[in-house]
C-alpha positions as CSV (number, residue, x, y, z in Angstrom):
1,X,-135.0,-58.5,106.2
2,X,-133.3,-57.5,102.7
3,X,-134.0,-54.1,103.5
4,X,-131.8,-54.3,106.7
5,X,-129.3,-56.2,104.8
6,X,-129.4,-53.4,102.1
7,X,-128.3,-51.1,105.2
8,X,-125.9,-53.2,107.2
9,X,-123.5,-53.9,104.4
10,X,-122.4,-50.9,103.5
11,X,-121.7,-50.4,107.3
12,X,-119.7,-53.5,107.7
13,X,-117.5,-52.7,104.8
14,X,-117.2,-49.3,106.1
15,X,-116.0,-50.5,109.5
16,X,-113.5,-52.8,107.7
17,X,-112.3,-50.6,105.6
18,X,-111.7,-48.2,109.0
19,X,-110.0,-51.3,110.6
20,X,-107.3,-52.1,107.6
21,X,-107.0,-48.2,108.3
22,X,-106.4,-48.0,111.6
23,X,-104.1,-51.0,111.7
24,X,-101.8,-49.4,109.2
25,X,-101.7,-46.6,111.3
26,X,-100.8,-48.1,114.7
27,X,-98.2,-50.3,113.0
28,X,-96.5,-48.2,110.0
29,X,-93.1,-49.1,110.4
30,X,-94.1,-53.0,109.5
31,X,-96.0,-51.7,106.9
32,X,-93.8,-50.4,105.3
33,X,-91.3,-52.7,105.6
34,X,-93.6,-55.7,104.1
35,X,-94.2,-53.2,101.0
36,X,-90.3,-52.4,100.5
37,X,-89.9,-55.9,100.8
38,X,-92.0,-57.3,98.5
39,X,-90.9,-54.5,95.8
40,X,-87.1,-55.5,96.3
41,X,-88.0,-59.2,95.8
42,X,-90.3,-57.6,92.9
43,X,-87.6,-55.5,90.9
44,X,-83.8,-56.3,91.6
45,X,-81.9,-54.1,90.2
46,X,-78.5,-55.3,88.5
47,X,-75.3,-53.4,87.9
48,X,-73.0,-54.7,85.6
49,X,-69.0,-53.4,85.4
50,X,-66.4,-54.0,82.7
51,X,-63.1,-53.9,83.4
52,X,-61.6,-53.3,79.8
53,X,-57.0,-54.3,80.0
54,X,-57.1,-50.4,78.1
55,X,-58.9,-47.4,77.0
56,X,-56.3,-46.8,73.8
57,X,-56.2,-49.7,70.9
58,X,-55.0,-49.7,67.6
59,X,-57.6,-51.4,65.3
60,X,-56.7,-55.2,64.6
61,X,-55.4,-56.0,68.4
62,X,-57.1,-57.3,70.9
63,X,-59.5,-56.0,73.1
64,X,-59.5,-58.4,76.9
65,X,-62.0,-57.5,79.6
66,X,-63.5,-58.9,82.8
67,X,-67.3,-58.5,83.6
68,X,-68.7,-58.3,87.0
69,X,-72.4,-58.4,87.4
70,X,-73.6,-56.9,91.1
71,X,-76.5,-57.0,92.5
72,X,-77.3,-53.3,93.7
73,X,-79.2,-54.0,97.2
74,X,-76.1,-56.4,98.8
75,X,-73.3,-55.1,96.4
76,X,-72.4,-58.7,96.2
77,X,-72.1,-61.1,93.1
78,X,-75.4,-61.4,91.7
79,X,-76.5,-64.8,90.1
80,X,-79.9,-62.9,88.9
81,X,-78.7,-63.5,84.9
82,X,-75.9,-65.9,83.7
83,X,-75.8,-64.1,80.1
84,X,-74.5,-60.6,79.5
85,X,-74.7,-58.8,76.1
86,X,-71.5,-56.9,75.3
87,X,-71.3,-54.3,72.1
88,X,-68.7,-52.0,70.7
89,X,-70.8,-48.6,69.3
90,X,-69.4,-46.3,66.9
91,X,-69.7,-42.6,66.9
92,X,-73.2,-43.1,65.8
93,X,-74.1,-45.5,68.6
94,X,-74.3,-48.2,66.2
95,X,-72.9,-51.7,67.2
96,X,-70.1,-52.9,65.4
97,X,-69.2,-56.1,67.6
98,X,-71.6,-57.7,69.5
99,X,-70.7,-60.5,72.2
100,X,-72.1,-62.8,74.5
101,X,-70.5,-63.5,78.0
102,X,-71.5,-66.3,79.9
103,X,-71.2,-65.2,83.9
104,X,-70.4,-67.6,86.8
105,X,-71.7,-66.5,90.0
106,X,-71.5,-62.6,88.7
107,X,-68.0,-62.6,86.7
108,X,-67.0,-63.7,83.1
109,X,-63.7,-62.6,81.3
110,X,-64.0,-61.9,77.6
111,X,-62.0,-61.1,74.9
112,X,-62.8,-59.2,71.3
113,X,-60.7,-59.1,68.4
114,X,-61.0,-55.2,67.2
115,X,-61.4,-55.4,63.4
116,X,-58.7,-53.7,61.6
117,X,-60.9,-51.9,59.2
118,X,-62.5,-49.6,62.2
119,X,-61.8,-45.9,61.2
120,X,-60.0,-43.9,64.1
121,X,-62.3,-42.7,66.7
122,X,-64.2,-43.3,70.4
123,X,-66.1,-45.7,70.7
124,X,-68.5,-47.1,73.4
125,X,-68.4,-50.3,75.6
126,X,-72.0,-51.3,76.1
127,X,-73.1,-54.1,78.8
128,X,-76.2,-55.5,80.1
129,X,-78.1,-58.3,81.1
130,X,-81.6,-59.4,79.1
131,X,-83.3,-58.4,82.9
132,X,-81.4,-55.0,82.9
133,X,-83.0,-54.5,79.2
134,X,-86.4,-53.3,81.5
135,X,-84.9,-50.2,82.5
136,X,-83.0,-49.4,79.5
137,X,-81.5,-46.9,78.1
138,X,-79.9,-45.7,82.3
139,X,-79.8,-49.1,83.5
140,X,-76.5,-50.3,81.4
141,X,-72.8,-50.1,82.0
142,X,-71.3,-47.7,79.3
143,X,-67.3,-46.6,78.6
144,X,-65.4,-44.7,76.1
145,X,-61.9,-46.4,74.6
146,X,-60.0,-44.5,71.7
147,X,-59.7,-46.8,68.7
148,X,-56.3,-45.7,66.2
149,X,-55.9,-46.8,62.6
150,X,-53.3,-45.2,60.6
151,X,-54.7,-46.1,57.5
152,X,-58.1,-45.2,57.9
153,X,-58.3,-41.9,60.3
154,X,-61.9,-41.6,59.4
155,X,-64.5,-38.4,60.3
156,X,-65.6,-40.4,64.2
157,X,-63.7,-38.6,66.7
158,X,-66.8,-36.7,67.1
159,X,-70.6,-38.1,67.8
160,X,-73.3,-35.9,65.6
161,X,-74.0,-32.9,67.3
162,X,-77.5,-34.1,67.5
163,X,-76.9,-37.0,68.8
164,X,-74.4,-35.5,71.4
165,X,-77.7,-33.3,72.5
166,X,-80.1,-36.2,73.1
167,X,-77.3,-38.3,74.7
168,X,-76.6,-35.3,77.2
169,X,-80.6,-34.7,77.4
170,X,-80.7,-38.5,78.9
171,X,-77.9,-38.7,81.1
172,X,-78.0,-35.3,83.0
173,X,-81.8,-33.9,82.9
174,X,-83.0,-32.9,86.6
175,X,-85.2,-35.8,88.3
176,X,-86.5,-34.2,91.4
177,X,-88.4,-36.5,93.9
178,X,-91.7,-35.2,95.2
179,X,-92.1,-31.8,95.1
180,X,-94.5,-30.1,97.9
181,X,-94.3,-26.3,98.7
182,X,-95.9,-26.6,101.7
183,X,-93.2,-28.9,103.6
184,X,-89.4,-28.4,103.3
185,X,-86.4,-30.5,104.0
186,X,-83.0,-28.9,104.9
187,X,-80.1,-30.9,105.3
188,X,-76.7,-30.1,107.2
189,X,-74.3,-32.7,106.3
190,X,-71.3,-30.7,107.6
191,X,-71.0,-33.3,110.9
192,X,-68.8,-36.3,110.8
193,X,-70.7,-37.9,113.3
194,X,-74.5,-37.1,112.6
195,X,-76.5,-36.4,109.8
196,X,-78.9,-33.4,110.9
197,X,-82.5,-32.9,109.5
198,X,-84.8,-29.5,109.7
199,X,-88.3,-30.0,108.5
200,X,-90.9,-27.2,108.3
201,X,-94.4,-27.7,107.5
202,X,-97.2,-24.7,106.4
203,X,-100.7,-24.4,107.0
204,X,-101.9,-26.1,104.7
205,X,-100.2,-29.2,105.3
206,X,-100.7,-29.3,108.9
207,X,-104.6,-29.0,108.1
208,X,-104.6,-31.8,106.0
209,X,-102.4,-34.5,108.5
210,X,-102.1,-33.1,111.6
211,X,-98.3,-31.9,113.3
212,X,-97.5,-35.8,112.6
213,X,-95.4,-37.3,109.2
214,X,-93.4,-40.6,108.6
215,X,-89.6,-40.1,107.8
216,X,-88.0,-43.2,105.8
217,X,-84.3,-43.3,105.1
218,X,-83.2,-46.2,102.8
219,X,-79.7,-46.5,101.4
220,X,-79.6,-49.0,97.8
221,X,-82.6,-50.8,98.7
222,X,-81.4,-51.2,102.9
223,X,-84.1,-49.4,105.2
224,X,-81.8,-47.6,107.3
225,X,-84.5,-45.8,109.5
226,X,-88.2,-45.4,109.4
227,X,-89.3,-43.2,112.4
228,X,-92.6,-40.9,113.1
229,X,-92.2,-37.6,113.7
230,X,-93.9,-34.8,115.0
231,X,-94.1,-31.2,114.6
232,X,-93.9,-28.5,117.2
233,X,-95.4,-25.5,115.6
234,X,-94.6,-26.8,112.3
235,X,-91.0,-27.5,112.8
236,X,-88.9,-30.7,114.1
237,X,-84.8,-30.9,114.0
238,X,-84.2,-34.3,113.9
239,X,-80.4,-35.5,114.5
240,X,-79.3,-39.4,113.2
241,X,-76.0,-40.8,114.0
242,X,-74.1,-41.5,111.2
243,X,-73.2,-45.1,112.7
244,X,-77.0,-46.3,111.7
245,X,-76.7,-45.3,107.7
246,X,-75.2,-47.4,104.8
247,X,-72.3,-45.5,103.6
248,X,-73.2,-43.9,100.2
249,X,-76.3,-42.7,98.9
250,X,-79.1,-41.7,101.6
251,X,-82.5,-41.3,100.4
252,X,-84.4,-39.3,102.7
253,X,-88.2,-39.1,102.2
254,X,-91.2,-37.8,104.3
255,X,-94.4,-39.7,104.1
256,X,-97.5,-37.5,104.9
257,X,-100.6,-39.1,107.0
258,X,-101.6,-40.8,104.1
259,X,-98.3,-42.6,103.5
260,X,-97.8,-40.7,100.4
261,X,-94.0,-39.1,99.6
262,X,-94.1,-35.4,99.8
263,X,-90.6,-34.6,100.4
264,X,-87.2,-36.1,99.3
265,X,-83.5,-35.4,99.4
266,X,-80.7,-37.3,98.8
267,X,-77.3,-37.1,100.7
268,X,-73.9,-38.6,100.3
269,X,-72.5,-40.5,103.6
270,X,-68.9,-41.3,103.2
271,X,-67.1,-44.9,104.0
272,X,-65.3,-45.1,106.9
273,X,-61.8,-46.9,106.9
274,X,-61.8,-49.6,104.6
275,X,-58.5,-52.0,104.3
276,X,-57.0,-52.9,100.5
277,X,-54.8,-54.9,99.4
278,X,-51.3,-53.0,98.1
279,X,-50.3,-54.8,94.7
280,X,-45.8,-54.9,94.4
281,X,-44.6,-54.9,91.3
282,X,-41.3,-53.1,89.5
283,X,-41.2,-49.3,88.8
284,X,-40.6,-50.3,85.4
285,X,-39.7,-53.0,83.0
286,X,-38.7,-53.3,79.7
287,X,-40.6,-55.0,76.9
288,X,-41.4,-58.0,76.9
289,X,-39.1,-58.9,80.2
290,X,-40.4,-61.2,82.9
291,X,-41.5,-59.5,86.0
292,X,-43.5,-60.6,89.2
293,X,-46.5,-59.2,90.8
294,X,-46.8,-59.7,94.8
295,X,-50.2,-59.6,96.7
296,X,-50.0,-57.9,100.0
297,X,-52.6,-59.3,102.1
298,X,-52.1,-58.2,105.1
299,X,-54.5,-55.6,105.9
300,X,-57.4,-58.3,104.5
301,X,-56.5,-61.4,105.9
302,X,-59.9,-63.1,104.9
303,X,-58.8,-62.7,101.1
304,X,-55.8,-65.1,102.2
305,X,-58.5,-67.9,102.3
306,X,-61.8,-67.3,100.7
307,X,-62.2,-66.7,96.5
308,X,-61.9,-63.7,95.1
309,X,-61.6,-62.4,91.2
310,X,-59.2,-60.0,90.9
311,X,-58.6,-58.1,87.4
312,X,-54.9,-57.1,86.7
313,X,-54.3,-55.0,83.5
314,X,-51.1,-54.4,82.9
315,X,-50.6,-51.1,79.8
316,X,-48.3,-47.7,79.8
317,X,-49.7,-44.8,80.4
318,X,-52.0,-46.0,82.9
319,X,-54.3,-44.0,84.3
320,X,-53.6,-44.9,87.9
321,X,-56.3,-42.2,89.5
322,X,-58.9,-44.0,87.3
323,X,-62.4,-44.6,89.0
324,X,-62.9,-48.6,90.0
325,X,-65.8,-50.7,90.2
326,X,-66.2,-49.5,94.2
327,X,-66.5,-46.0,93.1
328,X,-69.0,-46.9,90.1
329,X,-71.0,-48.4,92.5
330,X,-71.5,-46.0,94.8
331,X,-73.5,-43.9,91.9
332,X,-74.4,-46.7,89.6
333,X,-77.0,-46.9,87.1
334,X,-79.2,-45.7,89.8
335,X,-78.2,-42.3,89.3
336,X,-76.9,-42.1,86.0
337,X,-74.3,-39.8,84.6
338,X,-71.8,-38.4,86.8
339,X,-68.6,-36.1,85.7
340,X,-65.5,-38.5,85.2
341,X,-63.4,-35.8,86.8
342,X,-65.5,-36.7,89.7
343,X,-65.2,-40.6,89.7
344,X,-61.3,-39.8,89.1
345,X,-60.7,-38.0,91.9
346,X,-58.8,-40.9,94.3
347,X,-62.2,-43.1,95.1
348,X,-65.0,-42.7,97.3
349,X,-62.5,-41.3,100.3
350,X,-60.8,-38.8,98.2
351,X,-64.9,-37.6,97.4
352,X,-65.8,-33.9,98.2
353,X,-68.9,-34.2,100.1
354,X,-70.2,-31.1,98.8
355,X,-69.6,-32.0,95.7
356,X,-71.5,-35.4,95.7
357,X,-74.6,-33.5,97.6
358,X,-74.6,-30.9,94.6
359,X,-74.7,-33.0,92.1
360,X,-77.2,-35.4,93.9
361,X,-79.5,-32.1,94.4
362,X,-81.2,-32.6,90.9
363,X,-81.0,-36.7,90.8
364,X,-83.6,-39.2,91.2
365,X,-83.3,-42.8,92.0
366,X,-84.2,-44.8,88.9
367,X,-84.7,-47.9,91.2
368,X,-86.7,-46.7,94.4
369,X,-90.1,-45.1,93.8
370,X,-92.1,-44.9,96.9
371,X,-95.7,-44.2,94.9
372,X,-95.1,-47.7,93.6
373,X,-93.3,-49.4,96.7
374,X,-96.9,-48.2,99.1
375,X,-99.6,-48.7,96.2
376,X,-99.3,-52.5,96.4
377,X,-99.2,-52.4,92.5
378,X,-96.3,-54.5,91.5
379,X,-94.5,-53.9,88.0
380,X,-94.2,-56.8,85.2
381,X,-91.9,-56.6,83.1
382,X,-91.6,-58.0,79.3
383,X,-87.7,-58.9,80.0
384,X,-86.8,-62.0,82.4
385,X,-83.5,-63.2,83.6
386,X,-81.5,-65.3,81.8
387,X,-80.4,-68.5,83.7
């Protein structure tokens, strides 16, 4: 009898391991789905914004500023952390003011007093959360403001060449997604209307899973499509209306039979219409008179009645083509550096699709890693959120 035992138990645990197997396969789509889920619930990923009054100050004056802490996934107000960690860095990425802000369902407004013995120079905002400390040094908000002191014009204008180096070396090295020679992914993103997909597959990979692979497209942490696909003769042209993606960032990957990534690309799908508000104020003013400021809500009726925090910075010389926190978002943290001329270039609209699909050709999400989403093996992480 322990003999047969000895025989039938490796059989049975063969024939369950074959079932988990073949469930997997007959139901993928749900599969994946309960993975992606349990990794967003897993690892949120925070973006914070600060909304400085300037980006010129003369050392001694004040510095006011609005923080607004989003949760990537919903682009919503995130109430992940209550505490964020603002700092003023000199040339030498040294803090020379450090700040609390407590946050109230995703927003606090702040104010620093700029010390009037700070040299003349650019310096960095810095903002995080304790959570967003995880994923540091990408996963922070970070902006330049000139600092003048006539009294003290310093040596700061300039970072350390080295420095300069490594922080370039950070933000803009290539992070390419799986690489496999044997299966390519070429995108035409040239159609208003559909996003269109050519796939071709060598030897090689069609003896190892068939003329069969998994296509996943997820946009910020949204599954936007997860479809099988098959090959005809090693090739499939798969069209997808534009109507069923998340504006911004696609992520398109193909899963082999195994569920592992073997192909990704990353494409930029513009916004349709979107109303805003039209702010009417005076062409100009002289100082110090009293002047009023009139909301135009016309085109947003639903702002007429439900909350909303709205910064208003009023300063000469305003930048008015400046990048907001829409157009931040749509690269984030998730991305990491992206030319300013870019960001400045009359929002998210105003963006040159071609553009935005060069510069996404050597990125990587920071956030979404589908080894680690389909392995089951969660991160933990030594920083938590703040409540």
């Amino acid at each position: 009898m322990r003999k047969k035992t000895a025989y039938i138990l490796p059989f049975l645990l063969l024939l369950i391991g074959q079932s988990a197997e073949s469930q997997i396969q007959n139901n993928i789509p749900d599969y994946i789905r309960q993975r992606f889920h349990m990794y967003m619930e897993t690892v949120p990923w925070e973006e914070i914004y600060v909304h400085s009054d300037r980006n010129e100050y003369i050392s001694g004056e004040d510095l006011w500023f609005d923080v607004y802490l989003i949760d990537r996934q919903s682009l919503k107000p995130s109430a992940n952390s209550r505490i964020a960690y603002i700092e003023l860095l000199n040339a030498q990425s040294r803090p020379v003011l450090q700040k609390r802000i407590l946050l109230v369902k995703g927003f606090g407004p702040g104010q620093i007093r700029l010390p009037d013995t700070l040299s003349t120079g650019t310096y960095t905002i810095r903002a995080y959360t304790n959570w967003m400390k995880n994923f540091l040094p990408w996963n922070c908000f970070r902006k330049e403001i000139k600092i003048f002191n006539s009294l003290n014009t310093g040596n700061s204008t300039l970072k350390p060449p080295a420095l300069e180096a490594a922080t370039r070396s950070i933000d803009t090295q290539p992070r390419s997604g799986p690489i496999n020679t044997d299966i390519t992914l070429v995108l035409n993103n040239s159609d208003s209307n559909t996003l269109i997909l050519s796939v071709s597959a060598g030897e090689n990979y069609l003896t190892a899973n068939g003329n069969h692979f998994t296509l996943v497209v997820q946009t910020r942490g949204n599954i936007d499509l997860i479809d099988s696909e098959v090959l005809a003769e090693g090739k499939a042209r798969i069209t997808i209306p534009r109507i069923s993606l998340i504006s911004g960032i696609n992520q398109i990957t193909i899963l082999d039979s195994r569920l592992k990534p073997v192909c990704e690309r990353y494409v930029f799908n513009p916004p349709g219409y979107r109303p805003a508000f039209n702010l009417l104020s005076p062409a100009a003013a002289n100082r110090r008179e009293k002047i009023s400021l009139e909301f135009d809500l016309r085109d947003i009726p639903a702002l007429a009645v439900n909350p909303a925090n709205l910064s208003v910075s009023v300063a000469a010389a305003s930048n008015t083509n400046a990048a907001g926190l829409d157009d931040y978002l749509l690269f984030g943290t998730e991305f990491g550096f992206i030319p300013p001329d870019v960001l400045n270039s009359g929002g998210q609209r105003g963006f040159d699709v071609k553009i935005i699909d060069s510069i996404m050709s050597d990125k990587k999400s920071r956030w979404i890693d589908w080894d680690e989403i389909l392995s089951g093996n969660l991160p933990h992480f030594k920083y938590q959120a703040e409540k």
